[in-house]
Structure formats: structure tokens, C-alpha cells
LUMFI-742533 format. One record per atom (N, C-alpha, C): residue in one letter; x, y, z. Coordinates in steps of 0.2 Angstrom, whole numbers, plus 2048, in hexadecimal, padded with zeros to 3 digits. Example, Ala and Ser with C-alpha at 12.3 -4.5 7.8 and 13.67 -1.06 7.14 Angstrom:
BEGIN
A8427E4827/A83E7EA827/A8427F0827/S8407F5823/S8447FB824/S840800827/
//
This chain:
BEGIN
XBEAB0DB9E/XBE6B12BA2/XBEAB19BA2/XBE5B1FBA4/XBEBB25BA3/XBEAB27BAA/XBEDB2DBAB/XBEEB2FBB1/XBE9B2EBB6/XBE3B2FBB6/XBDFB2FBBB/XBDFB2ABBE/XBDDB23BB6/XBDCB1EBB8/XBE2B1ABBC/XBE8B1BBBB/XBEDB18BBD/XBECB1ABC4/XBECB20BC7/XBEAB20BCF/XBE4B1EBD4/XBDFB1EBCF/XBDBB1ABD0/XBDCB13BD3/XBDEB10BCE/XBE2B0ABCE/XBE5B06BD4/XBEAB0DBD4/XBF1B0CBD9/XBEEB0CBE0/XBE8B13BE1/XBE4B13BE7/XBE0B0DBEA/XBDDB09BE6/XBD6B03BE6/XBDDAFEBE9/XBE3AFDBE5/XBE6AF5BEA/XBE9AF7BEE/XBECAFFBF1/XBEEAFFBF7/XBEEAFCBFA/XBE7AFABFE/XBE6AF6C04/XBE9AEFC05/XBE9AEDC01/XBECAE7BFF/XBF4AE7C04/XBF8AEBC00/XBFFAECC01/XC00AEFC08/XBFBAF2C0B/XBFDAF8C13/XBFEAF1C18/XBFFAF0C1C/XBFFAEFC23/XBF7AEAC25/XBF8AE2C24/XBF1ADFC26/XBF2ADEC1D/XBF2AE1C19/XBF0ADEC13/XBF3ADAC0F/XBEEAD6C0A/XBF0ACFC0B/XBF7ACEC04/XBFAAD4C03/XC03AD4BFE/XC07AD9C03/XC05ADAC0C/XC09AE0C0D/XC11AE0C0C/XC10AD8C0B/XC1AAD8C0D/XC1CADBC06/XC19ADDC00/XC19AE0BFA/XC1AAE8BFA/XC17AEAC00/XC16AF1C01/XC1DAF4BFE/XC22AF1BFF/XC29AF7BFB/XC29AF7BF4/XC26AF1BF0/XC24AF2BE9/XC1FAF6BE7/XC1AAF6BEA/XC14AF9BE9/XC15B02BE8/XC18B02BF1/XC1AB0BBEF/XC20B0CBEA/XC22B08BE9/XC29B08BE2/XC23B0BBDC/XC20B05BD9/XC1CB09BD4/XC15B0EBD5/XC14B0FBDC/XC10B15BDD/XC13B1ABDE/XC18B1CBDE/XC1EB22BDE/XC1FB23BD7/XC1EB1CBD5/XC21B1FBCC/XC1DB22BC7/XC19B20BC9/XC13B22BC5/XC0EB29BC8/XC10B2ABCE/XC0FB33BCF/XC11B33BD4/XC14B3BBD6/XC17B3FBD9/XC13B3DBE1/XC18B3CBE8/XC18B36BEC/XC15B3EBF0/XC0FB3EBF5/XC0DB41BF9/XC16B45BFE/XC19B41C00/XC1FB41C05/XC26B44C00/XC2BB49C03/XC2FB48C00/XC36B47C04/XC39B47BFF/XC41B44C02/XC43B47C08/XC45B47C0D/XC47B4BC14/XC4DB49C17/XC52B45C13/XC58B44C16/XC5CB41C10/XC62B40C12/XC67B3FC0D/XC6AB45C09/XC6BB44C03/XC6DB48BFF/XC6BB4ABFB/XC65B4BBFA/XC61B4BBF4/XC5BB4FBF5/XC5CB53BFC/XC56B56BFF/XC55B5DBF9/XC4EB5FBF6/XC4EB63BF1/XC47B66BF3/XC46B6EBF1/XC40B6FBF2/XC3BB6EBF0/XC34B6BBF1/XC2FB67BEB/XC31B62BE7/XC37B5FBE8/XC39B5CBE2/XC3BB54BE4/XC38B4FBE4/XC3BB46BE8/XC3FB43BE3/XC41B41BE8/XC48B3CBE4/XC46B3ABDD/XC41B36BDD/XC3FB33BD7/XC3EB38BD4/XC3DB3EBD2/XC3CB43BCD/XC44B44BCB/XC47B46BD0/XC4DB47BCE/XC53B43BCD/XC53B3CBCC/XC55B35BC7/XC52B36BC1/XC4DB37BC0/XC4AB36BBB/XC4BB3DBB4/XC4CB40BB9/XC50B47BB4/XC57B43BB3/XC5AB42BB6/XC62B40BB5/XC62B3ABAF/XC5DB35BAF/XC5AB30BAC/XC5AB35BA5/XC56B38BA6/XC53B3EB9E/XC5BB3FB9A/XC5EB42BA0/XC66B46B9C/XC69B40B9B/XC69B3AB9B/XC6DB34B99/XC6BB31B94/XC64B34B91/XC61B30B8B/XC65B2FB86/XC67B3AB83/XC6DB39B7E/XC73B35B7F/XC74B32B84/XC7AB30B82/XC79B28B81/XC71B24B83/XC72B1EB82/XC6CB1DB79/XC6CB24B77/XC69B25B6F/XC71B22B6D/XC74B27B6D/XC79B26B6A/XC7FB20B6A/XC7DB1FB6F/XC80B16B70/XC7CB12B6B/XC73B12B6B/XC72B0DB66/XC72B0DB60/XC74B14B5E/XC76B15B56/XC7DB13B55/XC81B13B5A/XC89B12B59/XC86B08B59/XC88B05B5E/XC87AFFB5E/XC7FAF9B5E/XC7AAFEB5D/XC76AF9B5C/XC72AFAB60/XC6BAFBB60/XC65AFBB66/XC66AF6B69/XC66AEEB67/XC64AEAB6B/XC69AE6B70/XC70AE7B6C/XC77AE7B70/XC76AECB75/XC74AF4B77/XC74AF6B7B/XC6DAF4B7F/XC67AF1B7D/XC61AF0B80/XC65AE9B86/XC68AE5B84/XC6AAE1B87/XC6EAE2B8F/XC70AE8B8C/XC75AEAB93/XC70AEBB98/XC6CAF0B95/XC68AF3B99/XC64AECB9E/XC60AE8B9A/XC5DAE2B9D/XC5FAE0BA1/XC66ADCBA0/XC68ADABA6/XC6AAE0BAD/XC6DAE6BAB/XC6EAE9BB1/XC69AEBBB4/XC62AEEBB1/XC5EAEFBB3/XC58AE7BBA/XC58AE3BB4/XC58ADDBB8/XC58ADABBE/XC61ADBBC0/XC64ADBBC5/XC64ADEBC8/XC66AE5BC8/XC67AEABCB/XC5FAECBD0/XC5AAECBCC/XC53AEEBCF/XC52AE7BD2/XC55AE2BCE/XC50ADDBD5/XC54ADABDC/XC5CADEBDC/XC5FADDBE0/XC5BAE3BE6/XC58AE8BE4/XC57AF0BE8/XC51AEDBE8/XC4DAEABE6/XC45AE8BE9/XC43AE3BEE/XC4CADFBED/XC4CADABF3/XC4EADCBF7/XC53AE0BF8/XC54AE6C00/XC50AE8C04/XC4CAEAC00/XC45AF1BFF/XC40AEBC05/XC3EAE8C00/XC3BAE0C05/XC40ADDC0B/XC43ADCC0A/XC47AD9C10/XC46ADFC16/XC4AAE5C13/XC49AEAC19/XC44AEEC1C/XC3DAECC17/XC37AF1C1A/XC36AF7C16/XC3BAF9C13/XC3BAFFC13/XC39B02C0A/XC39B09C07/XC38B07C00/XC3BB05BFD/XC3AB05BF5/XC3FB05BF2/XC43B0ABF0/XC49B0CBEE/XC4DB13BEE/XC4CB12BE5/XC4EB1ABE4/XC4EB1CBDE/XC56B1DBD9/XC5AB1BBDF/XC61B1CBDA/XC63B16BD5/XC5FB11BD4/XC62B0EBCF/XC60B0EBC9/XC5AB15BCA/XC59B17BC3/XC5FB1ABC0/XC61B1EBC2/XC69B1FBBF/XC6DB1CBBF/XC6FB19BC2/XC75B12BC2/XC74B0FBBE/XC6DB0DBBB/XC6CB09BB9/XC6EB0ABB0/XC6BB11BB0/XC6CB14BA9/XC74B14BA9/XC77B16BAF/XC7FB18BAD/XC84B13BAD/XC83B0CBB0/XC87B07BAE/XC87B03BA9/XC84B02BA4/XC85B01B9D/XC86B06B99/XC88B0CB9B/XC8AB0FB95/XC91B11B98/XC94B0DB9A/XC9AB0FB9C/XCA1B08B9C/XCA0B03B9B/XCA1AFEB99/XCA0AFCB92/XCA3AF8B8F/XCA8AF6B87/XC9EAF4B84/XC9CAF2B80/XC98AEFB7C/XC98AE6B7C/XC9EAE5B7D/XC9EADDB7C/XCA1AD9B83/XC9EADFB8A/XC9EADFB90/XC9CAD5B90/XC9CACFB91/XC98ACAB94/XC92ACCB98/XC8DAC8B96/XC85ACCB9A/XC88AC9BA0/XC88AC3BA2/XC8AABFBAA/XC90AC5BAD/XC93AC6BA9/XC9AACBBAD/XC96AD4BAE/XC92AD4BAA/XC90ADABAC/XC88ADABB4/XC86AD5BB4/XC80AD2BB8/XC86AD2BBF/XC8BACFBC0/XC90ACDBC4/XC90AD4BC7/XC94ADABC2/XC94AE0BC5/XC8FAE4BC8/XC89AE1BC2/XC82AE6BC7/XC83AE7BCE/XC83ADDBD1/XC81ADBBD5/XC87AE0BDB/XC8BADEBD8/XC90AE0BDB/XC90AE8BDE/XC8EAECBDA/XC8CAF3BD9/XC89AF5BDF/XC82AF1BDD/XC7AAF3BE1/XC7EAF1BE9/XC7EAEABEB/XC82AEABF2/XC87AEABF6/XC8CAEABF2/XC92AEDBF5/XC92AF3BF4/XC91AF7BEE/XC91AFEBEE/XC8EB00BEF/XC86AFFBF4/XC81B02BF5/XC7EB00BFB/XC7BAF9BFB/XC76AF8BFF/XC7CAF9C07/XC7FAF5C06/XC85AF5C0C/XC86AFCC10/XC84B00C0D/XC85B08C10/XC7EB0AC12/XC78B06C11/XC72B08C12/XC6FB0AC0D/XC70B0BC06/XC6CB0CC02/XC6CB11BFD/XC67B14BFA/XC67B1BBF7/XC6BB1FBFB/XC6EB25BFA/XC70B2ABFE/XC78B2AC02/XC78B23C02/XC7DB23C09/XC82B20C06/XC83B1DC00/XC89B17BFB/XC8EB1DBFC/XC97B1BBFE/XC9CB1FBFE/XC9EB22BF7/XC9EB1DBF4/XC9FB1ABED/XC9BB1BBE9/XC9CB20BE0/XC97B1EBDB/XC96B15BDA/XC8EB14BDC/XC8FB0CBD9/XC8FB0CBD0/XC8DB10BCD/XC90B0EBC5/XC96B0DBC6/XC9CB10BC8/XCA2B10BC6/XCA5B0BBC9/XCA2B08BD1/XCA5B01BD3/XCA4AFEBCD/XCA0AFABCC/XC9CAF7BC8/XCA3AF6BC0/XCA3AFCBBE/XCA8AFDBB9/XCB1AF9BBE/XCB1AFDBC0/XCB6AFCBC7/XCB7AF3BC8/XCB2AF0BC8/XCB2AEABC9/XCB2AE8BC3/XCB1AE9BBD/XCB3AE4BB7/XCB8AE7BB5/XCBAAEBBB6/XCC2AEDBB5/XCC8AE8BBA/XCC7AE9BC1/XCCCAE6BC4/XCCCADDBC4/XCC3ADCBC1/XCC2AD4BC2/XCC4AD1BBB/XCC1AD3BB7/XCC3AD4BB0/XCC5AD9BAB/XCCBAD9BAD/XCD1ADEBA9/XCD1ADDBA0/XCD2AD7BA0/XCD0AD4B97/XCCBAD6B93/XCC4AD6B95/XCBEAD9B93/XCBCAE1B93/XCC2AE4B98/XCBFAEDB98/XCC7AF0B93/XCCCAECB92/XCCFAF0B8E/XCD2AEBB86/XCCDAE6B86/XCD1AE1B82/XCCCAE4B7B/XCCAADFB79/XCC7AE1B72/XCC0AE6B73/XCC1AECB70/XCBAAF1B70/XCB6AEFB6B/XCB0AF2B6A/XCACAF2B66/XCACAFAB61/XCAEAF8B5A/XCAFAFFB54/XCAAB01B54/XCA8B05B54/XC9FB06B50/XC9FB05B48/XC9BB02B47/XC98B02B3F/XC9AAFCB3D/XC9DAF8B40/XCA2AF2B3F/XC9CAEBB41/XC9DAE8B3C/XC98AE1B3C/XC97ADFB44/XC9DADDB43/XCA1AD8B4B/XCA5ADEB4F/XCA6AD8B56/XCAEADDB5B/XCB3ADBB58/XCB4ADFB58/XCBDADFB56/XCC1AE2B5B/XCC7AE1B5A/XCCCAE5B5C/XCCDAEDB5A/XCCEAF2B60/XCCFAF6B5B/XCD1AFEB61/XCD8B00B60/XCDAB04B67/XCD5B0AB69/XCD4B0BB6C/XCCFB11B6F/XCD5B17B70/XCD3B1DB71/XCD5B23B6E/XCDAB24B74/XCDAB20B79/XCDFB24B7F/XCE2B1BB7F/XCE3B19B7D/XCE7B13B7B/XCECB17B76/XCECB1BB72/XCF0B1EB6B/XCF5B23B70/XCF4B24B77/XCF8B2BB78/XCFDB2CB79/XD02B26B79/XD08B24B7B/XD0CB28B73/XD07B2AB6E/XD0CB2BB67/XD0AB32B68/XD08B34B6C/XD04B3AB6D/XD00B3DB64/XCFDB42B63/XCF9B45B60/XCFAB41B5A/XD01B41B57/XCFEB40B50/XCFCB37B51/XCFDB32B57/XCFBB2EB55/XCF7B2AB55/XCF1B33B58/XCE8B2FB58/XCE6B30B4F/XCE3B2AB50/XCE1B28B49/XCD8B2BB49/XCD6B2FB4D/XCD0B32B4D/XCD1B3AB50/XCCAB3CB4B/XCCCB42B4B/XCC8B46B50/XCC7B4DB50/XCC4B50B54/XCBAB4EB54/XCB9B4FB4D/XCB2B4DB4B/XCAFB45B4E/XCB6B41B4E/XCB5B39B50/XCB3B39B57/XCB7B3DB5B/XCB8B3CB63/XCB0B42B63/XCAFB48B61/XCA9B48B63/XCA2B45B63/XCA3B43B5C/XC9DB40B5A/XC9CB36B5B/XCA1B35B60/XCA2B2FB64/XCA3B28B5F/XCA6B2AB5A/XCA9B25B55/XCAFB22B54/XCB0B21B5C/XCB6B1DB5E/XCB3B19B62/XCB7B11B63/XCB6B0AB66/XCB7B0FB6E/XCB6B0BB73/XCB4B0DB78/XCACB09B7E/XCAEB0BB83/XCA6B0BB88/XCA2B0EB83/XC9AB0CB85/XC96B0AB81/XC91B12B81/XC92B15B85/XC90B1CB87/XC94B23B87/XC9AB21B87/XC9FB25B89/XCA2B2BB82/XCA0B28B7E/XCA5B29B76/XCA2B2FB72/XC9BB30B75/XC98B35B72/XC95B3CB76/XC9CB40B74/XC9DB46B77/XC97B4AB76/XC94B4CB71/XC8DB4FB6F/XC86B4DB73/XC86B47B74/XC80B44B79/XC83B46B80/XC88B45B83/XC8CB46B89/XC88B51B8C/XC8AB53B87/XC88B5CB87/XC81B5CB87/XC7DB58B84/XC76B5AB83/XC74B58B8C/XC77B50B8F/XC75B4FB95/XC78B55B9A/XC7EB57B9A/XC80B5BB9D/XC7CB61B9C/XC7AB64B97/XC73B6DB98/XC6FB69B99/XC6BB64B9A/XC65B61B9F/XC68B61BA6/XC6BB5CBA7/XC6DB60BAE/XC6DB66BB1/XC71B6BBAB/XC72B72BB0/XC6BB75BB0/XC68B75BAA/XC62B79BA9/XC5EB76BAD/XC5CB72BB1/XC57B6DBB6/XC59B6EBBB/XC5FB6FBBC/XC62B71BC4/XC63B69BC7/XC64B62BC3/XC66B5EBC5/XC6DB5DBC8/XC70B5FBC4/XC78B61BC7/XC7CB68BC6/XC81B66BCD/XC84B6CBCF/XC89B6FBCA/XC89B74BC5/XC8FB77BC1/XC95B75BC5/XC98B77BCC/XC9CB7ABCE/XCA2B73BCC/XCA1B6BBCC/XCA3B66BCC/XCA4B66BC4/XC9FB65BC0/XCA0B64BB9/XCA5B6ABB5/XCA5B70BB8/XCAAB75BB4/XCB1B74BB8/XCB1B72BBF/XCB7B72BC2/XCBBB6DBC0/XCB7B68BBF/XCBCB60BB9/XCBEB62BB3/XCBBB65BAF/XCBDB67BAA/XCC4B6CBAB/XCC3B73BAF/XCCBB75BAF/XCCFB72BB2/XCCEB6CBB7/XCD5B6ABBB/XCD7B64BB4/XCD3B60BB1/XCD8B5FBAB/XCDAB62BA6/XCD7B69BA6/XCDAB6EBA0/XCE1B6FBA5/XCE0B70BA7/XCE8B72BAC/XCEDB6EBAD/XCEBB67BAE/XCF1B61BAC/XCF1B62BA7/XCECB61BA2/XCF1B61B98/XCF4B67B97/XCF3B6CB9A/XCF7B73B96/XCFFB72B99/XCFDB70BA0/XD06B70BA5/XD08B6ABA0/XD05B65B9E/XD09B60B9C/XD0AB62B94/XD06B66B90/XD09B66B89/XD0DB6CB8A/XD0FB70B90/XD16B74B92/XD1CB6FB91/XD19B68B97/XD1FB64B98/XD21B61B93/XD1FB60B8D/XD1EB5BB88/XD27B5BB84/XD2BB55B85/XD32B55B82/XD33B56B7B/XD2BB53B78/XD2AB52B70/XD24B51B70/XD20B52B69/XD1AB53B64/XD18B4BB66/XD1DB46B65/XD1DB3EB66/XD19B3FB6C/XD18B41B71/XD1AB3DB79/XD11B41B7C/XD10B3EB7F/XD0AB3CB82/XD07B41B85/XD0CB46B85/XD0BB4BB8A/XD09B52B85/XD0CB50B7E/XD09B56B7B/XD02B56B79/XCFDB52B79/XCF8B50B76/XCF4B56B79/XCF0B5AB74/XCEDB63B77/XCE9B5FB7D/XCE9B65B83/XCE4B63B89/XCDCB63B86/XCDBB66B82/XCD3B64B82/XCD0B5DB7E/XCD7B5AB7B/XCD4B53B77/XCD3B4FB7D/XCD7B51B83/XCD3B4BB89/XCCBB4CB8B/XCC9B53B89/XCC2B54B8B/XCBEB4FB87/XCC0B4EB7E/XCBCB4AB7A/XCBCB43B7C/XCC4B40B7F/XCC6B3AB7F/XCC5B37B87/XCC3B2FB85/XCBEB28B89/XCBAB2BB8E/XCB8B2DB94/XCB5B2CB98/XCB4B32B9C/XCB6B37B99/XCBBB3FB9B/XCB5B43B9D/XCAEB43B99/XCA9B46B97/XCA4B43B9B/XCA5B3DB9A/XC9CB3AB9D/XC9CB39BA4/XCA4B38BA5/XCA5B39BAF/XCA7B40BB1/XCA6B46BAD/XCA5B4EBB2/XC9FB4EBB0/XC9CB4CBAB/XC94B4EBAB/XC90B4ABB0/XC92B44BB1/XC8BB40BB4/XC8DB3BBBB/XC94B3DBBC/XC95B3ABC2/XC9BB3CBC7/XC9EB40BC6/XCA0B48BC9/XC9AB4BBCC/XC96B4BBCA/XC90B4FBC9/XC8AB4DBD0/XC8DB44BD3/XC89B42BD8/XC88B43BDD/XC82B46BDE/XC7FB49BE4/XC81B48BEB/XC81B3FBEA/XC84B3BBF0/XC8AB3ABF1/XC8EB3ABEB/XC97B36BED/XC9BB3ABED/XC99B40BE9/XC9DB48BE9/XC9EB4BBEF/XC9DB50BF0/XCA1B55BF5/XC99B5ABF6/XC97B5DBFA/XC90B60BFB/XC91B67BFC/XC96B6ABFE/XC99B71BFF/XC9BB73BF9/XC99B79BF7/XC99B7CBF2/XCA2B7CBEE/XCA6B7FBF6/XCACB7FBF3/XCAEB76BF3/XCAEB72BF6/XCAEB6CBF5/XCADB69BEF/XCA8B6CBEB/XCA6B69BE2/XCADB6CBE0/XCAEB73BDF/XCB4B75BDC/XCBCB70BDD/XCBCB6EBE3/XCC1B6CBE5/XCC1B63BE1/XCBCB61BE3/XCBCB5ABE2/XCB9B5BBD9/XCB6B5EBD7/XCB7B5EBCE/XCBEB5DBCD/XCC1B65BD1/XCC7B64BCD/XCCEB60BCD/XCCEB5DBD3/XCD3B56BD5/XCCFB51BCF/XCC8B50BCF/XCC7B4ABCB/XCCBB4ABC3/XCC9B51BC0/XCCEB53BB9/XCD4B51BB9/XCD8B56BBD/XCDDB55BBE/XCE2B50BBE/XCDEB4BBC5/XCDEB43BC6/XCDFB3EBBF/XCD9B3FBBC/XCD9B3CBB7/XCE0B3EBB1/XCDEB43BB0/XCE5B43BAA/XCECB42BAB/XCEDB43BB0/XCF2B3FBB5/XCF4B3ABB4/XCEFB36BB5/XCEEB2DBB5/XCF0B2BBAD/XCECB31BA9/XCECB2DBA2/XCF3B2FB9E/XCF7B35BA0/XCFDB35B9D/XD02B32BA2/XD02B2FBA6/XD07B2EBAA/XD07B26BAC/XD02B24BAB/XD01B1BBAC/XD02B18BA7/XD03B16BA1/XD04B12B9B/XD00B0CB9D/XD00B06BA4/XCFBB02BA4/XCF1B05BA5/XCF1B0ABA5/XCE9B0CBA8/XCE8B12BA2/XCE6B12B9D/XCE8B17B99/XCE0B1CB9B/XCDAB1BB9E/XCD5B1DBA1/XCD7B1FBA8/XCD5B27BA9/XCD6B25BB0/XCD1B2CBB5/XCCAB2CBB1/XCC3B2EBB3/XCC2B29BBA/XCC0B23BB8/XCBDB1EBBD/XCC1B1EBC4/XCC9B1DBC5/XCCCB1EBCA/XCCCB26BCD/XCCBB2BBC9/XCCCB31BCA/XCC6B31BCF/XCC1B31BCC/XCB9B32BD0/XCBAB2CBD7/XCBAB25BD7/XCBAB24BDC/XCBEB26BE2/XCC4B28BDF/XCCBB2BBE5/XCC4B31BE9/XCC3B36BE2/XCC1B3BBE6/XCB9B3CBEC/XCB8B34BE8/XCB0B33BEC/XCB3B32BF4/XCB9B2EBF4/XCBCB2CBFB/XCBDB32BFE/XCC0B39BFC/XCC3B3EC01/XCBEB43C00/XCB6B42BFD/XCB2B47BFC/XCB0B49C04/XCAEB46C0A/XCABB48C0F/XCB3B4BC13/XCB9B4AC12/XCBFB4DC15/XCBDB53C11/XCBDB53C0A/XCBEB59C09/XCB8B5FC0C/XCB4B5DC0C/XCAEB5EC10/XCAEB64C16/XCB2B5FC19/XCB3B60C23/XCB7B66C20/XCBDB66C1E/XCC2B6AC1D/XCBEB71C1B/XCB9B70C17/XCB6B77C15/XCB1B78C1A/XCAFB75C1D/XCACB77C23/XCAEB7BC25/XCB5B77C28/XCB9B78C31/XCB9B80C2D/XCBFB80C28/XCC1B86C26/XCBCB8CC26/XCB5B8BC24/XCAFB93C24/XCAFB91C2C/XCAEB8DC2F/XCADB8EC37/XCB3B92C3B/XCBAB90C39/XCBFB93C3E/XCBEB9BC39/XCBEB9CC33/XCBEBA4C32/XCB8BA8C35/XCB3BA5C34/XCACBA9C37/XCB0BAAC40/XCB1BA5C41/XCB4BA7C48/XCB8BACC4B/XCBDBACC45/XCC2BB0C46/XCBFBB7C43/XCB9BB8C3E/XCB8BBEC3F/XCB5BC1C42/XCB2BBCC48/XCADBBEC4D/XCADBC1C54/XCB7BBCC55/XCBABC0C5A/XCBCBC7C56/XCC0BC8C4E/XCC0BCFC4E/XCBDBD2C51/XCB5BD2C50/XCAFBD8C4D/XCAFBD8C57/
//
């Protein structure tokens, strides 16, 4: 059926699902797929995602849109149906952990695990176990989410728990054997921020490789060109704020240039030029699309600049300085997801005490 008819449709078994009818305890499913399929009379009016004309689900699904390229490019690198698999189970889980709350609590179903959903299999290895990855959805959706109330109100990116959790539960699986692109089978095979201890000369990939995502790594993260194309949909859409995605970017140009100052020797970790951390693991796909969260970010204008540039900076920190964590995106974004509403207040208090004080001037 095309559009008419699908509203049609949708309108004829309402009754069923409203209050008295004979599926109402389904009512949270029902407006889940009556929202999806057209724009919901009502819109967003609280949380963080309040926009003008524009409801949540419109604006996940933009952000959905700016992820395509990056999971195109996953199934040319590793395989459609190896990347369809991820998706299956997260999606699986993850929606029918949110449809069970949604029933349980009366209330609808929320639109955020449209992108969680897209963002947690691209950021995890290829030869991830489906049951270990199922474990983390779950883990994701209620711990990182439902437990704080739901859309909107989660302290924490839930994709990065999620990652978070198959890192600290299974350490083996997220740094042991990657998957090569182009290669039959998984192999072993070091990823680019594994090499950095011999600093520059002893990455075995070049500039062309780390752009065009033809290094072993997370299964979304590798390909810097799909990364850019999501990034101009966001800005050109108005889904996400500049002020976060540019400020990440200089505070880790500002670690690598202080550290290839600092650098003893060409050998040493610290000479490696600061913009090859922009091409290299996880650098790019967490300023574009998770720095960038409406909800776990910072909301003050200066707040975005502040906590971008802690997360850059954070991170390259972690990577030339820890020898066991050679990645250090994921820690950087959750630290900063923790101090984002301090940093918050602080921008507050500070425009209140000056307005003040320039009030007693005047």
C-alpha cells in the first residue's frame, strides 16, 4: 500500500489498540509503527531533542541517513552478510528489550535505538561472537538507558557502554585477532594504533589505507571517507552541533603537535604527525557521531567547545601514553559524558555571576 493507503489502514485498527480495545495493552507498539510511517500529530516537548517542527523520530532518522556510508562501506570491506548479522541480532535485542519497557511502562516506544542500533555494530571488531554481542545490547539498552528513564535522560552514550562492556568483560575478543579486509578468513593482523610504539616509520599502512578504511579494525570505524560524507549530513541537516565535532578535532591536533615537539626520536610514539591520529581507529567516527550526542554531550554552546576539546585531547593522551589501551576515543567520550552537566553549571554560574556584575556596574 502507498501512502494514503497505509494511513488508512493505520486509522481503521486504531480502535482496537486505544483504551477498551480489544489489543490496548499493544497500544506502545501500535504508535511505534504509527509514528513511523507518518509524521506523529504531537511533537517532542521535553528532553533534549526539543526542535522546531521537527520530532524525535525525524531526527534519528536523519542521523540513521548520515550512518549509511559508513555501514556501505563496512559491507564492501568485510562482507554484507557478516555485517547483516550484527545488525540482526542488535537490532533484535535491542528493539525488543525497548518494546518490552514501552509495554511494561504504558508508555511509547522511544526513538533512540534507531541509532544505537545503527552505531553499535560498527564500532566493534567483525568476528565480535553474536551471543557476546546480544549480552552487550542488552546490557546497553538497560543499564545504559532504561535505568535512567529512557530516551533522553541515559548519563552515558549507550553504544559506547555497550562497546565498554565487551571491552572490560571480554578483553580477548576486542583486541586479539581483527578481521584484514579482503582476506578469506580472520586472521591476525596489528591495527594502525597497535604500530605506534615504533612511531611513523613502523606503520605498515599508508595514508590512502587509513583513509579509505583498508586497515583490520572495528567494523565501521576504518573508513575515513564514509565517516566525512556522515559528518556534511549532519551539518548540512542541522542534526548536529559544529561546535563539538571541530573542537575534538583541534584538542587532539594540539596533543599531537605538543608531543611531536616532545618527541626524543623519529622511533618514539610521540613523533607520529598529529593529523595521522585523525585517520587512525575510532578518532573520526567518535567526533562525528558521538561527541556530537544531543543527550550525553554538554548543551551550552561553550560547553560543546569545552567538552569536544577535552575528548581530542583525552584521547591522544591515552593513546601515546598507555602502551596497554592503545585506543583511547571510548574512555575519552565516556569521562566527558560524566563531567558534561558540571561543565554545564560552571557555564551557567559564570554568564550569571558576569550578567550580574555588569548589572551592578550599569
Amino acid at each position: 500500500m502507498k501512502g494514503g493507503g497505509i494511513r488508512r489502514f493505520m486509522d481503521n485498527i486504531r480502535p482496537h489498540f486505544e483504551k477498551g480495545g480489544k489489543y490496548q495493552w499493544l497500544h506502545s507498539t501500535y504508535e511505534a509503527f504509527d509514528t513511523f510511517f507518518s509524521v506523529p500529530g504531537t511533537l517532542t516537548c521535553k528532553g533534549s531533542h526539543i526542535r522546531d517542527c521537527l520530532d524525535l523520530k525525524r531526527l534519528m532518522i536523519t542521523v540513521v541517513f548520515a550512518l549509511l556510508p559508513c555501514f556501505v562501506a563496512a559491507c564492501i570491506h568485510y562482507g554484507f552478510f557478516k555485517v547483516l548479522s550484527l545488525y540482526l541480532v542488535t537490532f533484535i535485542v535491542g528493539l525488543g528489550l525497548e518494546f518490552a519497557f514501552a509495554q511494561i511502562r504504558g508508555k511509547e516506544v522511544s526513538e533512540g535505538f534507531l541509532v544505537t542500533g545503527m552505531i553499535i555494530p560498527l564500532i566493534i571488531p567483525i568476528t565480535t561472537p553474536l551471543w557476546m554481542l546480544a549480552l552487550a545490547v542488552a546490557f546497553a539498552v538497560i543499564i545504559g538507558k532504561e535505568a535512567f528513564g529512557g530516551t533522553g535522560m541515559n548519563i552515558w552514550n549507550p553504544a559506547l557502554l555497550a562497546r565498554a562492556f565487551l571491552f572490560f568483560g571480554y578483553p580477548s575478543h576486542m583486541t586479539g585477532n581483527v578481521w584484514v579486509p579482503g582476506a578469506a578468513d580472520a586472521v591476525s593482523g596489528a591495527t594502525p594504533l597497535m604500530q605506534l610504539d615504533g612511531g611513523l616509520e613502523t606503520l605498515r599502512y599508508s595514508v590512502s589505507d587509513l583513509f579509505w578504511g583498508n586497515i583490520p579494525g572495528s567494523v565501521g570505524e576504518g573508513c575515513t571517507f564514509a565517516i566525512l560524507l556522515g559528518a556534511f549530513i549532519l551539518l548540512v541537516t542541522g542534526a548536529a552541533n559544529y561546535r563539538a565535532m571541530f573542537s575534538c578535532v583541534l584538542g587532539a591536533l594540539t596533543v599531537g603537535l605538543i608531543a611531536n615537539l616532545a618527541a626524543p626520536s623519529p622511533e618514539s610514539a610521540l613523533a607520529v604527525p598529529a593529523w595521522y591520529h585523525l585517520l587512525m581507529g575510532g578518532f573520526a567516527f567518535g567526533a562525528v557521531f558521538m561527541v556530537t550526542d544531543p543527550v550525553t554531550g554538554a548543551q551550552t554552546n561553550t560547553g560543546k567547545w569545552i567538552c569536544g576539546f577535552l575528548v581530542g585531547a583525552i584521547a591522544i593522551m591515552i593513546r601515546l601514553f598507555s602502551p596497554a589501551y592503545p585506543e583511547g576515543m571510548m574512555i575519552a567520550i565516556l569521562l566527558m559524558n560524566t563531567f558534561a552537566p558540571l561543565i554545564d553549571h560552571c557555564v551557567v554560574a559564570s554568564n550569571i555571576n558576569r550578567r550580574l556584575a555588569r548589572s551592578k556596574t550599569v
